[in-house]
C-alpha angles and dihedrals in degrees: 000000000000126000113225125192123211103185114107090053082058091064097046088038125077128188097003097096093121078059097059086039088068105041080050098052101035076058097063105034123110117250105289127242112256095210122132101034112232141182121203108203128182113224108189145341088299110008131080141177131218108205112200117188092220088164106181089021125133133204091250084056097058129079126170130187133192121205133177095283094357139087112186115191114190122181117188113182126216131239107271107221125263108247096165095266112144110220097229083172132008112186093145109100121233114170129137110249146190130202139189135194128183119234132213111237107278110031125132123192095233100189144335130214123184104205129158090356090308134118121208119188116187117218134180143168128262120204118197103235083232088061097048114102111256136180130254120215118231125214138196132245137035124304126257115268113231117257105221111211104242090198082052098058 
């Protein structure tokens, strides 16, 4: 496996050190657990959906958590009840996980539905009002000049 310095993006690059955060880190994680299986769609110009199988699953195993840049989904299953089968053969899977996905500043989980074994988590982007672009209007003439107070001087 291959080193890879970022620093010299960190001295042309400002603010996008969370950027660089994550293209360090990803670098340097094992190989990650595919279980559960998830898509990740995009929906529409501002809206996504994460799609977990959770097959055997329940409401009361699922938690999920949203942090600033983070979304953590855990499932623990519960003990299934003894009823005096005997597993010849188990080749359902049924750990516990947790997964974790990165988010992009400002987006909100803005719901979440299991049906059918899957897990679907809504997600869209929120834009601060102060971030969105905006027009300026232009006038004509030439500005003001300043008065300068003369008492003041």
């Amino acid at each position: 496996m291959s080193a890879h310095d970022f620093a010299p993006l960190y001295r042309s690059a400002i603010g996008f050190d969370r950027v660089m955060n994550l293209l360090q880190d990803s670098l340097h994680q094992a190989p990650a657990d595919n279980y559960p299986p998830y898509n990740i769609e995009k929906t529409g110009e501002q809206t996504y959906r994460i799609t977990l199988a959770v097959a055997g699953f329940t409401l009361d195993d699922i938690a999920i958590t949203a942090r600033p840049n983070q979304l953590i989904v855990v499932g623990k299953r519960q003990a299934p009840a003894k009823d005096g089968a005997q597993v010849l053969h188990q080749g359902i899977a049924q750990r516990g996980f947790d997964r974790r996905f990165e988010l992009a500043d400002h987006i909100e989980v803005t719901g979440a539905t299991l049906e059918n074994g899957l897990l679907a988590i809504d997600l869209k982007r929120e834009l601060p009002e102060a971030m969105k672009p905006r027009t300026i209007q232009i006038t004509s003439g030439m500005p003001s000049p300043k008065v300068i107070d003369q008492k003041a001087a």
